[in-house]
Kinemage of the C-alpha trace (Angstrom):
@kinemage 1
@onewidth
@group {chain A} dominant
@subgroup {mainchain}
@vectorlist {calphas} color= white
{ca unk a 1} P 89.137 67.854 186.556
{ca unk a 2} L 92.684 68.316 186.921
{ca unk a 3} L 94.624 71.778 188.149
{ca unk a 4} L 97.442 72.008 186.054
{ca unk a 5} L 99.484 75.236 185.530
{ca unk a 6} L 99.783 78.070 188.192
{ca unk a 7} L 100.206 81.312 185.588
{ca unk a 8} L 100.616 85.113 187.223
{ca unk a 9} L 97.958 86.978 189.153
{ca unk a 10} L 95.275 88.463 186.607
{ca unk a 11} L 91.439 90.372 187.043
{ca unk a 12} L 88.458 88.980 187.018
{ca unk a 13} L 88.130 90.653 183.263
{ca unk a 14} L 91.140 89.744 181.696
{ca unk a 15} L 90.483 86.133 183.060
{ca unk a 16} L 87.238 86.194 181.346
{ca unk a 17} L 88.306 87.674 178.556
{ca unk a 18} L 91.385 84.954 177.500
{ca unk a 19} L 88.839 81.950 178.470
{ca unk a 20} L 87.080 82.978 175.011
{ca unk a 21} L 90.100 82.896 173.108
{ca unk a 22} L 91.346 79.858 174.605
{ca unk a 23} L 91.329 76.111 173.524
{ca unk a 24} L 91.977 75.140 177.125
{ca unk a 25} L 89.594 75.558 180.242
{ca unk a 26} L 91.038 77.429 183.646
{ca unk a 27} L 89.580 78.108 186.509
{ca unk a 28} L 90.424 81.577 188.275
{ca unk a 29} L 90.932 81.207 192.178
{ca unk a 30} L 92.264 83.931 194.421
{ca unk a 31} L 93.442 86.125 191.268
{ca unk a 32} L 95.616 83.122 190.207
{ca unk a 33} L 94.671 80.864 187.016
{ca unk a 34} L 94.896 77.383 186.903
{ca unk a 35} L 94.954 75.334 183.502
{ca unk a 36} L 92.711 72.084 183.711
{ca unk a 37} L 94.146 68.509 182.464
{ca unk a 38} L 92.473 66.326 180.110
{ca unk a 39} L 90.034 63.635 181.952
{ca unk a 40} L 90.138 59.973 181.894
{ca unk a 41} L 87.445 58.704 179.033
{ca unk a 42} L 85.406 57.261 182.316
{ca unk a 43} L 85.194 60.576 183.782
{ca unk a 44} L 83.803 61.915 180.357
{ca unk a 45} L 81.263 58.464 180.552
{ca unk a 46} L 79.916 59.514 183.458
{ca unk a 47} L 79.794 63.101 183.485
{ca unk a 48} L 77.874 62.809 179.819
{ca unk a 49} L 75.764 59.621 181.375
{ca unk a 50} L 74.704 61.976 184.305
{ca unk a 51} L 74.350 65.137 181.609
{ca unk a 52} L 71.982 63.185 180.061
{ca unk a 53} L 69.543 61.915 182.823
{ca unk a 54} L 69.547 65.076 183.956
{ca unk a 55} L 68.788 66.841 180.381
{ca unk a 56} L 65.736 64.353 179.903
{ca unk a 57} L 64.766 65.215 183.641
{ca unk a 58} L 64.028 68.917 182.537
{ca unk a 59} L 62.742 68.706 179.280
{ca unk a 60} L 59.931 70.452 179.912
{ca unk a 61} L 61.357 72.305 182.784
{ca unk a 62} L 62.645 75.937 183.421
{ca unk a 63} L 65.730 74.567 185.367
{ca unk a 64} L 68.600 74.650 183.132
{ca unk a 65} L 71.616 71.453 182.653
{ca unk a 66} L 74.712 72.386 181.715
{ca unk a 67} L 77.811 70.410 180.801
{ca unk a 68} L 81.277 70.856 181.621
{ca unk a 69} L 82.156 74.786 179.635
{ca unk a 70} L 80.061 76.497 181.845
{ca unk a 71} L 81.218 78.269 184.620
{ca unk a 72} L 79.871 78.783 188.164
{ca unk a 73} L 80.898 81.921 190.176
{ca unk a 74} L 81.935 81.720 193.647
{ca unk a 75} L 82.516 85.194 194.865
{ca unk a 76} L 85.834 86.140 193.500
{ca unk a 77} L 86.523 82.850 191.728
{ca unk a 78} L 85.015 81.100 189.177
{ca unk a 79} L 85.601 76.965 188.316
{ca unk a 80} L 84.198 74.584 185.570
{ca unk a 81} L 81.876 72.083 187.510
{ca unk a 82} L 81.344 68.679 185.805
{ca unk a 83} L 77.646 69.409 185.448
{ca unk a 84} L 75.542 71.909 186.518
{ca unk a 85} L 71.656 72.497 186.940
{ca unk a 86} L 70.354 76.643 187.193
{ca unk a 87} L 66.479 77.027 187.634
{ca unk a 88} L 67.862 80.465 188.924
{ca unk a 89} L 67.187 81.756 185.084
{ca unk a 90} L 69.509 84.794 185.790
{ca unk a 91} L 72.895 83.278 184.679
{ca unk a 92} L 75.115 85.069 182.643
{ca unk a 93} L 76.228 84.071 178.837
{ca unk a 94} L 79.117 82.347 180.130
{ca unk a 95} L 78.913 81.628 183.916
{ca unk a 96} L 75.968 81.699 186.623
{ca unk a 97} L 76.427 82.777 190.470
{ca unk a 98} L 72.789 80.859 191.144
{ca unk a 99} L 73.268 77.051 190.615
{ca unk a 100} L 70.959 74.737 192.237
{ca unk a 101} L 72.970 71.571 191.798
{ca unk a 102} L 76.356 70.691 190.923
{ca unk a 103} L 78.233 67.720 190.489
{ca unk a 104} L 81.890 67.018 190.088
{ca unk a 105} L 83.490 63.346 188.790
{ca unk a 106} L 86.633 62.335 191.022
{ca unk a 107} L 89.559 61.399 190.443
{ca unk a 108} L 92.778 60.597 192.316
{ca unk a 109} L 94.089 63.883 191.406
{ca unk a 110} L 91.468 65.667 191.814
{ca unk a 111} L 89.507 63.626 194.936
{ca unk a 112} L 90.899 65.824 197.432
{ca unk a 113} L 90.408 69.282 195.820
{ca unk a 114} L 86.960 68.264 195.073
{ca unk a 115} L 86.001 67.381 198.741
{ca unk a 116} L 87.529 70.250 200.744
{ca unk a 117} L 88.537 73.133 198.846
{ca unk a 118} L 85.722 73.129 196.273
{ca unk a 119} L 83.173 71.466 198.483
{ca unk a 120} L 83.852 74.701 201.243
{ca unk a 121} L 83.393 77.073 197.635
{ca unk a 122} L 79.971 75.518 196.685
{ca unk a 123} L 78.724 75.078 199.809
{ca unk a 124} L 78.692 79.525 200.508
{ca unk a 125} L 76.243 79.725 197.695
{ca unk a 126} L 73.139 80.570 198.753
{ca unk a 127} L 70.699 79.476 195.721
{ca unk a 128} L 72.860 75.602 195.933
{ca unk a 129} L 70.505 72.978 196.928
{ca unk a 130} L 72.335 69.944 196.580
{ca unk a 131} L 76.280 68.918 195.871
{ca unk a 132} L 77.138 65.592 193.984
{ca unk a 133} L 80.505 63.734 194.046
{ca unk a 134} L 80.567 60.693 191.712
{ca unk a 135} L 83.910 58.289 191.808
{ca unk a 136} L 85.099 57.177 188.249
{ca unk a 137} L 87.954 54.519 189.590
{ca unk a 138} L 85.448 52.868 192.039
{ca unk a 139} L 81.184 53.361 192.535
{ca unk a 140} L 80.625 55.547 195.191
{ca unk a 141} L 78.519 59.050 194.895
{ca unk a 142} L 78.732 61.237 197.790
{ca unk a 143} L 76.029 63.460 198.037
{ca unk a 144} L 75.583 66.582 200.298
{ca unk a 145} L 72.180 68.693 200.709
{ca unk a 146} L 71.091 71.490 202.531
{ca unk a 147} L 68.598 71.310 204.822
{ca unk a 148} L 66.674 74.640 206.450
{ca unk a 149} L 68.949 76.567 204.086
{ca unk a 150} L 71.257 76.488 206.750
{ca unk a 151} L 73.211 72.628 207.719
{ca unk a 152} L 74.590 70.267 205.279
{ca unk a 153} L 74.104 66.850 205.051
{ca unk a 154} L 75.555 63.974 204.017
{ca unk a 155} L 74.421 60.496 202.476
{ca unk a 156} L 76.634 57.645 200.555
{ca unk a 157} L 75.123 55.590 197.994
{ca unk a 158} L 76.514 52.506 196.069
{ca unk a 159} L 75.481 49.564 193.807
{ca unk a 160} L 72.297 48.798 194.793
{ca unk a 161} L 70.675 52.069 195.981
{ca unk a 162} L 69.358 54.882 194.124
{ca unk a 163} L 69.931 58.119 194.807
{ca unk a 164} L 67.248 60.847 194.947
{ca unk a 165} L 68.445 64.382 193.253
{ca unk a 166} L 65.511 65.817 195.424
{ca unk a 167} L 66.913 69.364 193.946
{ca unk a 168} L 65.212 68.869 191.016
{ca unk a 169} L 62.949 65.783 191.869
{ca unk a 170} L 64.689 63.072 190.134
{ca unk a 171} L 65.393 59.463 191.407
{ca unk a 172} L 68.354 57.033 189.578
{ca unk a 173} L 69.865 53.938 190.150
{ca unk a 174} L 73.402 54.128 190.798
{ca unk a 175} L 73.683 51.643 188.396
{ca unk a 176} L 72.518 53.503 185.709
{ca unk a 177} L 74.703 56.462 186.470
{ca unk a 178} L 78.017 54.035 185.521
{ca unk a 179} L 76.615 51.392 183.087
{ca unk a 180} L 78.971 52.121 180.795
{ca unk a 181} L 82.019 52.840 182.715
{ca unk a 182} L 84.007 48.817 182.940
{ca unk a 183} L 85.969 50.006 186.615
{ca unk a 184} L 86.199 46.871 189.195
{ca unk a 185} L 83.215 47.428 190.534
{ca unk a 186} L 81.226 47.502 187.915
{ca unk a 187} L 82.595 44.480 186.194
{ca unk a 188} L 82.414 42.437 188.945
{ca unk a 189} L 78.616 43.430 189.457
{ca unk a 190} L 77.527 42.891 186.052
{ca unk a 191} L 78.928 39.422 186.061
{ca unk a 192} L 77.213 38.787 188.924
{ca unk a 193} L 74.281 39.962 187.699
{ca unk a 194} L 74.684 37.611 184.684
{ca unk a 195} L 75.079 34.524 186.655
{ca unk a 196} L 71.928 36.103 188.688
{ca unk a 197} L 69.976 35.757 185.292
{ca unk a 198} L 71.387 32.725 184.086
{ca unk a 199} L 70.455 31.190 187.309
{ca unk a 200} L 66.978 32.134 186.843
{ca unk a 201} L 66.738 31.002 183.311
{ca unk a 202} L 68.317 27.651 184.163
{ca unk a 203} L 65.583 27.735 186.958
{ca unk a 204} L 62.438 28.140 184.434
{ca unk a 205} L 63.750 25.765 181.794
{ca unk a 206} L 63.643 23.101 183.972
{ca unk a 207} L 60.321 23.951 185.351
{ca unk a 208} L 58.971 23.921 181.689
């Protein structure tokens, strides 16, 4: 999400503090706070599409999903990912330091932020297995991993593929993960995936 305000240089405690007794999120980097914007309604699609899948993943799982309120701490700073997954089971009430996957819906505001600034953030923790960036104007999911606990790695995915959360041991299509969001993409492969069928129907009526 969205950046907003820059407000006056505050602790780690008061910061903490006023996020209970606010009605709006902000994330608290380098002492600074930052109000975050409202999202687009296919951000929220997505980010509740991928919520889900991952909740019905870990049913019957120790690793813990969370949605968009929780917090992750990055050594001073804390930020609201998109979703989250702990199997740490040491977070706090209201944030966790021990994440093993997060992912974070882009946006043209927020694209940029998302792949350097936040991407160098996540990528210090120690306990993060796997980082997920999911386009809402456009299908593409970036997708980084660690491998050795040491080097990241990168791998693109697109209509088509699935992509393997191998974090947490769960395999989507990317189609799934936007069904309901109507971008170009998406509308463009659905009608073709239509014409697909109806071709194929056509095809067995006439053998009939």
């Amino acid at each position: 999400m969205n950046t907003a305000l820059k407000n006056n240089s505050i602790t780690q405690q008061d910061y903490l503090a006023g996020e209970l007794l606010s009605d709006i999120r902000h994330e608290y980097i380098d002492g600074e706070v930052y109000a975050m914007a409202g999202a687009h309604k296919d951000h929220n699609i997505i980010s509740m599409t991928v919520s889900n899948l991952l909740y019905n993943h870990l049913q019957d799982n120790p690793c813990q999903p969370y949605a968009s309120d929780m917090k992750v701490k990055v050594g001073n700073n804390f930020f609201y990912p998109d979703v989250m997954v702990d199997c740490s089971g040491q977070e706090q009430d209201y944030y966790t330091q021990y994440p093993t996957l997060i992912v974070e819906v882009l946006s043209k505001s927020t694209r940029q932020h998302d792949k350097t600034f936040k991407r160098q953030a996540y990528c210090q923790i120690a306990s993060l297995k796997e980082y997920i960036l999911i386009e809402q104007d456009f299908v593409e999911i970036e997708r980084w991993y660690r491998i050795d606990d040491k080097y990241w790695e990168q791998t693109v995915h697109y209509l088509g593929h699935d992509i393997c959360f191998t974090s947490i041991g769960l395999t989507v299509a990317v189609e799934d993960i936007y069904r309901r969001v109507k971008n170009e993409d998406m509308t463009a492969w659905l009608k073709k995936k239509a014409e697909q069928q109806n071709q194929a129907d056509n095809s067995d009526n006439l053998q009939k």
